[in-house]
C-alpha positions in Angstrom: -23.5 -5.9 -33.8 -20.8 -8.3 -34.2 -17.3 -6.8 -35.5 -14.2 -8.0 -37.3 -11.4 -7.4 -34.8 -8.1 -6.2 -35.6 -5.3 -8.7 -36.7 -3.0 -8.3 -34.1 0.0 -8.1 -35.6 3.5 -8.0 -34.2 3.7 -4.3 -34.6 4.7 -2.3 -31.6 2.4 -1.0 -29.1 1.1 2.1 -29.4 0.8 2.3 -25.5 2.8 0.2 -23.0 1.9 0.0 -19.4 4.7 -1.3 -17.3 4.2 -2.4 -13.5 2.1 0.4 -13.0 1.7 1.1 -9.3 -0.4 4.0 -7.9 -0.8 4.3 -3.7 -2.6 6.5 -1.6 -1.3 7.1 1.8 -0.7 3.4 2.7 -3.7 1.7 0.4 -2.2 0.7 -3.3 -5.3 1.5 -5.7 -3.0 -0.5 -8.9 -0.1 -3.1 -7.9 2.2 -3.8 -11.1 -0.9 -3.3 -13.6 1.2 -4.2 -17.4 -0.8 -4.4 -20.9 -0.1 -3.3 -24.0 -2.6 -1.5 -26.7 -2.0 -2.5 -30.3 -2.6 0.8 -32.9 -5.9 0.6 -34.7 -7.2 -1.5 -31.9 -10.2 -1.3 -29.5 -9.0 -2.1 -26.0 -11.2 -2.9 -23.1 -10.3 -2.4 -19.4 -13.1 -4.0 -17.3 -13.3 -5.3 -13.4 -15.9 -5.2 -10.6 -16.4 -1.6 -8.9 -13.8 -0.7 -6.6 -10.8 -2.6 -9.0 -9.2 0.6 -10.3 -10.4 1.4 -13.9 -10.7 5.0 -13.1 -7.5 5.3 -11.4 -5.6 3.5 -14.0 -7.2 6.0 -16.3 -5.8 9.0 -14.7 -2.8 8.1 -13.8 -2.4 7.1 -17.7 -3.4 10.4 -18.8 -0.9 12.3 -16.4 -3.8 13.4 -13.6 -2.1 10.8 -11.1 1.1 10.5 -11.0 2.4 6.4 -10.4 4.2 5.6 -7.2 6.2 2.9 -9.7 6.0 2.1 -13.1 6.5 3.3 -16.3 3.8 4.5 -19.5 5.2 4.6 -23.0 3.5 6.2 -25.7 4.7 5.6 -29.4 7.9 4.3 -27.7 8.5 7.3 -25.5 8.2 7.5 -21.4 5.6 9.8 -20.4 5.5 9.1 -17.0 6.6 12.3 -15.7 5.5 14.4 -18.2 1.7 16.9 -17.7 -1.8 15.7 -18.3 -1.5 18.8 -20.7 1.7 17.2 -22.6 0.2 14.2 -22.7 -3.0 15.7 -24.7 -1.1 17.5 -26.8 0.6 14.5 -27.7 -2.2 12.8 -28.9 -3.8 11.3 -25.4 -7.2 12.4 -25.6 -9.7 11.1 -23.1 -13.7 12.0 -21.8 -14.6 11.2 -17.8 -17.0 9.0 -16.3 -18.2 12.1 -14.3 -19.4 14.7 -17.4 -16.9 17.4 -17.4 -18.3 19.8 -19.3 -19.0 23.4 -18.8 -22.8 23.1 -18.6 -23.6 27.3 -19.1 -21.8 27.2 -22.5 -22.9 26.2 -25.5 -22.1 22.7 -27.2 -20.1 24.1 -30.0 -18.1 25.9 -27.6 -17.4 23.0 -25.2 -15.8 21.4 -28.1 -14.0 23.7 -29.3 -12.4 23.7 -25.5 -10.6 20.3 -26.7 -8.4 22.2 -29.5 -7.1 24.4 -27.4 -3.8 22.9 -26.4 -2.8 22.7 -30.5 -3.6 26.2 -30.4 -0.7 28.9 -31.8 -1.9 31.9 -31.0 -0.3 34.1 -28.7 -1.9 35.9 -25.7 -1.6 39.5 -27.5 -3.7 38.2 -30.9 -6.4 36.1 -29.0 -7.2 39.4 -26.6 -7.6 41.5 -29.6 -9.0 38.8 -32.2 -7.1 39.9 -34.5 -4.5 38.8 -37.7 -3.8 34.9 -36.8 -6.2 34.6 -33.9 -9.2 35.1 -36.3 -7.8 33.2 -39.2 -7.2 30.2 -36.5 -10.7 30.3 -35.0 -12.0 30.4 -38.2 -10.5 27.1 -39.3 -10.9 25.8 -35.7 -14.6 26.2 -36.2 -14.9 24.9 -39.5 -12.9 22.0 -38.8 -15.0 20.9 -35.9 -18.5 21.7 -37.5 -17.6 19.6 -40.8 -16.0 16.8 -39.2 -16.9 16.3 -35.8 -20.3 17.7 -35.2 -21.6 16.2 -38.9 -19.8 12.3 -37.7 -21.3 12.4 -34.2 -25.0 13.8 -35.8 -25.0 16.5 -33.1 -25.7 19.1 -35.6 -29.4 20.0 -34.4 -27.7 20.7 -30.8 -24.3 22.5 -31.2 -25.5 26.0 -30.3 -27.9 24.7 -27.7 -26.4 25.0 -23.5 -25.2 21.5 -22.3 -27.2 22.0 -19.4 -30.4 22.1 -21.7 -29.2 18.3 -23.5 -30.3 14.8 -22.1 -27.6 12.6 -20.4 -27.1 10.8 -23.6 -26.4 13.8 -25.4 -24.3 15.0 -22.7 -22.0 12.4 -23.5 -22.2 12.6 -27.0 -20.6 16.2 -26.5 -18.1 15.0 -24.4 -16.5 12.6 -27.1 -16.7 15.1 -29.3 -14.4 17.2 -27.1 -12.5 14.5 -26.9 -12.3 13.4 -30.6 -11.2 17.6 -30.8 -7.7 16.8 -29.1 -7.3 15.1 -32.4 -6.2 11.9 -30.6 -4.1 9.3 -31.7 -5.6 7.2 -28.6 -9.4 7.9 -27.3 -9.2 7.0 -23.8 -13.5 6.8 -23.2 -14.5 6.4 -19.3 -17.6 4.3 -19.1 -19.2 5.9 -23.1 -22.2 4.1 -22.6 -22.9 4.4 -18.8 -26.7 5.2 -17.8 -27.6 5.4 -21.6 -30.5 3.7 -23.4 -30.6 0.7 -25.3 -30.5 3.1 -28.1 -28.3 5.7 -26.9 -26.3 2.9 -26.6 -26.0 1.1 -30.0 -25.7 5.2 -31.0 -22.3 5.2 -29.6 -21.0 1.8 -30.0 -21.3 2.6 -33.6 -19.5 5.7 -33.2 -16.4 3.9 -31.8 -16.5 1.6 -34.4 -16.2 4.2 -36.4 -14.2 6.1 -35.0 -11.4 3.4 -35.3 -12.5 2.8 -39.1 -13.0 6.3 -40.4 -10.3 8.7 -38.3 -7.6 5.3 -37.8 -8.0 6.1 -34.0 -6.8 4.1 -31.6 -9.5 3.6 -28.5 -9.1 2.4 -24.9 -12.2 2.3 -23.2 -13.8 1.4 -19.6 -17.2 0.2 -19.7 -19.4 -2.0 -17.4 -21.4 -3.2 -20.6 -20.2 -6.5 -20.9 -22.7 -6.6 -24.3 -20.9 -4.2 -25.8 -17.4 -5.0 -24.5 -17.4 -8.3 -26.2 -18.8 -6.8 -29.0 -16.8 -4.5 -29.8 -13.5 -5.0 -28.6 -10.1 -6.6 -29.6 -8.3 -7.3 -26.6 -9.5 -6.7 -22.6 -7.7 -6.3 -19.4 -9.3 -7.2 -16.4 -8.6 -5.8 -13.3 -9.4 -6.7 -9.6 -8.2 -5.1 -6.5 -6.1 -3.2 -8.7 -4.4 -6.1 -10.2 -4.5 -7.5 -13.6 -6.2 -10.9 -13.1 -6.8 -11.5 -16.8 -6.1 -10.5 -20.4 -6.5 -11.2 -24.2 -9.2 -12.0 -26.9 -12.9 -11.4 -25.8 -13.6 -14.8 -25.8 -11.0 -15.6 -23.5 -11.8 -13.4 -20.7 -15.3 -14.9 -20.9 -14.4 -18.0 -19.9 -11.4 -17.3 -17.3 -12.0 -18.7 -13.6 -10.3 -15.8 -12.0 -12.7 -13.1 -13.7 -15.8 -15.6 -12.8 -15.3 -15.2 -9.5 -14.1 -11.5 -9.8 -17.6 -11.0 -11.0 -19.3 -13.0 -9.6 -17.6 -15.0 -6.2 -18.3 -18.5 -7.6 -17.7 -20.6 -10.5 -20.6 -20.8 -12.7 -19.4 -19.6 -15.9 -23.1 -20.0 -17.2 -24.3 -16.9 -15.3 -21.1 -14.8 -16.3 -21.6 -15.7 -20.2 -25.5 -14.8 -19.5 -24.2 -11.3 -17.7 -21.4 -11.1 -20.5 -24.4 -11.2 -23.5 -27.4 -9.9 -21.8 -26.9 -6.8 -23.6 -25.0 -7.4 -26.3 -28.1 -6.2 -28.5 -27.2 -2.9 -27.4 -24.0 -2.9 -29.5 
């Protein structure tokens, strides 16, 4: 599935990432990581295991905090401010480790992602009463009409997440993603131990997800199919350095990420590792 990527235009970023540095004791897991992601775009971050996608992921979403460096979101610094904050203000992200509550049901899970837009006091939701049932109401609704009906998870959403296949596990956790109404969809690894066609599943998702709901998605993902597919710009990281960024085709073809990838220079075997599954997506 090839896509028409966004025009990048020179509108400002929707997230800025400025010398973003993040140690542990004396080991530096990012040294002075800087990118930018354009709104309405799909942004990769790719890079051998071990290069510090994860960690640039939490620390972006406030679950690390950055030993330098600054994160701007719709022109604002975030950098000190709660994972929860950060949510609330339209940072919404899944994990490459399912985090779901796997004893409750899969309406219920995503209903779990609302819950920081919430007004209800304490008081009302104890007694389900007045506000607190109009809000559940309309918190319900919302989520059965748009979400569960776009991600076709309609057949599962009173079923236990423990009872659903890996796939469909992280179906659900997009969906309780996509409930923190995001204006960014930060999506750890969407596709990882998936199916050729759990995988073209969700790459059309995020397609349209960026088409349909005008949200904004930065995504890690070991697919390089789908990566190229799918995305507008990608950052690659190695030893939790930038070593590489811009168009798809680009990256491809950089002798840094070759022998990120790789340790030597054939750029044959990285374009045949770059489009062996490319079908999927």
């Amino acid at each position: 599935m090839q896509t028409h990527q966004t025009s990048q235009a020179t509108t400002s970023p929707l997230l800025s990432v400025n010398g973003l540095t993040l140690a542990f004791g004396g080991v530096k897991a990012l040294t002075g990581v800087s990118f930018d992601v354009q709104p309405g775009s799909i942004t990769a971050v790719i890079g051998p295991n071990g290069a510090g996608k994860t960690s640039l992921f939490n620390t972006i979403s406030g679950f690390y905090k950055p030993t330098e460096g600054r994160i701007a979101f719709k022109g604002q610094d975030i950098t000190r401010i709660p994972a929860p904050q950060r949510a609330k203000r339209g940072l919404g992200r899944s994990f490459q480790n399912i985090a779901l509550f796997r004893g409750m049901t899969v309406l219920d899970n995503i209903k779990l992602g609302r819950h920081a837009h919430l007004k209800t006091n304490v008081l009302d939701a104890l007694f389900y009463i007045g506000k607190a049932r109009r809000e559940e109401a309309a918190l319900r609704a919302d989520i059965e009409e748009r979400i569960i009906d776009f991600l076709e998870i309609d057949h599962i959403r009173h079923a236990p997440v423990a009872a659903l296949s890996y796939g469909l596990q992280k179906r659900v956790e997009m969906a309780r993603a996509l409930a923190m109404q995001p204006e960014i969809l930060m999506l750890d690894e969407p596709v990882a131990g998936m199916n050729r066609e759990e995988t073209e599943d969700m790459a059309r998702f995020i397609l349209d997800v960026r088409t349909e709901w005008d949200v904004t998605v930065l995504m890690v993902e070991h697919d390089m199919g789908m990566v190229m597919d799918l995305s507008d710009h990608v950052v690659v990281l190695n030893f939790g350095q930038v070593i590489a960024q811009g168009l798809p085709s680009d990256v491809q073809g950089n002798p840094e990420v070759i022998k990120a990838y790789l340790g030597s220079g054939d750029v044959h075997d990285l374009r045949h590792k770059f489009h062996s599954t490319a079908g999927a997506a």
